[in-house]
N, C-alpha and C positions, 0 to 999 in steps of 0.2 A: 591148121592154118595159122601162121605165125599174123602176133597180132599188130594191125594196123598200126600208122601213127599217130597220137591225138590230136582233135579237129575240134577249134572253137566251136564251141556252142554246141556240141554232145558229148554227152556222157559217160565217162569212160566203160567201155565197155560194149557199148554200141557205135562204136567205129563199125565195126563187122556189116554194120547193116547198109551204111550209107553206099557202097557201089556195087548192092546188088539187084535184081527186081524179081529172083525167085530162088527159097528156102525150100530144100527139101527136111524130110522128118520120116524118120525111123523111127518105130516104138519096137524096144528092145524085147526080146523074149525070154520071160522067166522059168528057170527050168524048175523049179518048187511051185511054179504056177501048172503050167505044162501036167505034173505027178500028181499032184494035191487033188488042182480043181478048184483053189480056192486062191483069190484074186490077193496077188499082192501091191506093193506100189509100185506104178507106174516108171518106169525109165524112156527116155529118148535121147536120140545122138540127132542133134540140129547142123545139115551140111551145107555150104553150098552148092551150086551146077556144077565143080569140077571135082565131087566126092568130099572135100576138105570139110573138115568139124569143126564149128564154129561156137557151137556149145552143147553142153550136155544140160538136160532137163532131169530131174527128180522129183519124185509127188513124195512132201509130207502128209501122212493122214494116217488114223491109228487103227489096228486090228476091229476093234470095234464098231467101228464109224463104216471100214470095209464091210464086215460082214453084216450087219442091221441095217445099211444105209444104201449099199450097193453104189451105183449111178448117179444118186442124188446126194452121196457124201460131200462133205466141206473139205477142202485142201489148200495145201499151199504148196504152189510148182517154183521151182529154185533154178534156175538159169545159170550153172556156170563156162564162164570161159575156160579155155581150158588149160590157165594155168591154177584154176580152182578157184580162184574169186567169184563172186556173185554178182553177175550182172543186172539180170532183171527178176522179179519177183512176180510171181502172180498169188492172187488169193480169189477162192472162191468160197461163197460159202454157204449151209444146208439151206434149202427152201422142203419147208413141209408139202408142199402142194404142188411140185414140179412137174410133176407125171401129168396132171391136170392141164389139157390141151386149152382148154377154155378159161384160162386163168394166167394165159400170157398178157392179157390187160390189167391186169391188176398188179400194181407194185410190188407191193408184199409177196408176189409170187414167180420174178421176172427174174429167170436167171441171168447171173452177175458174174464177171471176172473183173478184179481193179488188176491194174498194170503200174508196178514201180519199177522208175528206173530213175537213179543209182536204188538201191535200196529203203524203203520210206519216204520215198518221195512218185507221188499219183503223177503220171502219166497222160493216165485215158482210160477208159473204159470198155468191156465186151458187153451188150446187153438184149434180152433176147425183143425183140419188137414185137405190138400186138396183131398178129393172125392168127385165123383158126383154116386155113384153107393148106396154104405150102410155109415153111417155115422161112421167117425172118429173122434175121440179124441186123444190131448196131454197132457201128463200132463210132467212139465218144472222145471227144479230147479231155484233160485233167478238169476243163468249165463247165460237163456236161454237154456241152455243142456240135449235135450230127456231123462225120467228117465221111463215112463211108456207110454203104447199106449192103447189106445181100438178102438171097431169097435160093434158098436152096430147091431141087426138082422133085414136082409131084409126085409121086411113084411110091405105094403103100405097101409093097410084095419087094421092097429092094431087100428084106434079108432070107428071099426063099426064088423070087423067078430071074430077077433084075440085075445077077451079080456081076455090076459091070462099075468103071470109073465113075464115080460121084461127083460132079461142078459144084459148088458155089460161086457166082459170079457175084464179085464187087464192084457195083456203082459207085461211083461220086455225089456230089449231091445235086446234079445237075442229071442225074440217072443216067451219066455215060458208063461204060463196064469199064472198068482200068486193071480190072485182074481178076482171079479168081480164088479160090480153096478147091483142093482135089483129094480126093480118098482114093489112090490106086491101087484097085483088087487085084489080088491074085491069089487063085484056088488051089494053094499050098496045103500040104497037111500041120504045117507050122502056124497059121493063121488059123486054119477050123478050128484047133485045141487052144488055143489062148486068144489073150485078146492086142496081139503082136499085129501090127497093119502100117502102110506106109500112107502120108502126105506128101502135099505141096501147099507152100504159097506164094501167089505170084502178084506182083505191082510194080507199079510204076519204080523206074531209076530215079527219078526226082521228088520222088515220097518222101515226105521228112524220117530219120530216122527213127524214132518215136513214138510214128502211127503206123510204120512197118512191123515196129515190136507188139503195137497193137493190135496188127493183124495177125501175128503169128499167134498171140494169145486168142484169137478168136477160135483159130482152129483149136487148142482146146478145149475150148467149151463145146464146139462142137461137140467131139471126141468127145469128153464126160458128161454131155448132157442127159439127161433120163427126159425130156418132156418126146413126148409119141409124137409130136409134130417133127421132131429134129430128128430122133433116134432112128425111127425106122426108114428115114432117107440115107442114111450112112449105116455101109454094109461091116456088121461086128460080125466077126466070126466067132464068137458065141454064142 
């Protein structure tokens, strides 16, 4: 997708966002993932509704951190446009106690994505909210101040009976839904051997662009989350 023109008062780089109200997301498939067995880092091709690639995603994180850390490893996701600059940044980072359903109230144990864009510069926030029933999400602006919520579907058998599209519906904070996150299954032999799988995120046209970036970053958190409240609502095919 040839890129926008620049537009007072965003970012460069996030021009992309401002005239759409749904990201689709490819996570690439690694064929040394595929042979091995053993997880490398993460790639996705970020498109719009009309197929066009609006950025490529890359997970920094290290051999080690993969294999001792699995799900709960710390990273950093690189956003480039695609004449290769870096538009948005995300960073997450390890919590010893993720896995721990019952420890999503507690700070020190609340999984986090920060969102920069241009680069070094906070955005907003991904943050996981305190339930222990169905999993919640927050999504935060750069002051920490609630801007959207979700709550993802009850359903504890989604990675053995249930394998079907996954919702996250996004509230506002007036708890209308204005959008959602999707995990669109399909029971490929490409997705059972890796951990290759398709999204969506869908919001509002008049969303700033900024908290669209930040909802895109929600979805992965989603996607690398390890806490049992999140994980087993979204269908891995490993």
């Amino acid at each position: 997708m040839p890129k926008p023109d620049p537009i007072p008062g965003v970012s460069s780089g996030m021009e992309y966002l401002v005239d759409l109200n749904k990201i689709l997301v490819h996570q690439q498939v690694e064929v040394a993932e595929l042979l091995s067995g053993q997880e490398s880092c993460n790639k996705y091709v970020i498109l719009n509704t009309l197929g066009q690639q609006i950025y490529f995603a890359h997970e920094e994180s290290s051999p080690c951190c993969r294999m001792c850390c699995g799900n709960e490893r710390s990273f950093v996701m690189h956003l480039f446009e695609n004449s290769g600059i870096e538009a948005i940044r995300l960073r997450r980072n390890y919590k010893c106690c993720a896995k721990c359903a019952w420890c999503t109230c507690m700070p020190c144990c609340v999984e986090e994505i920060s969102v920069e864009a241009p680069v070094g510069e906070i955005i907003g926030y991904c943050r996981q909210g305190c339930s222990f029933i169905s999993p919640k999400l927050e999504v935060q602006n750069k002051n920490n101040e609630l801007m959207y919520s979700m709550r993802g579907p009850m359903c504890f058998c989604q990675n053995n009976c249930c394998r079907k599209d996954v919702n996250f519906s996004i509230k506002d904070t007036n708890r209308n839904i204005i959008g959602k996150i999707s995990n669109e299954w399909s029971a490929t032999n490409r997705e059972r051997h890796s951990d290759a799988d398709n999204y969506s995120v869908t919001f509002p046209y008049d969303c700033e662009a900024e908290m669209k970036a930040v909802l895109l970053a929600i979805m992965f958190l989603i996607v690398s989350s390890s806490n049992k409240l999140i994980y087993s609502f979204i269908y891995y095919s490993n």
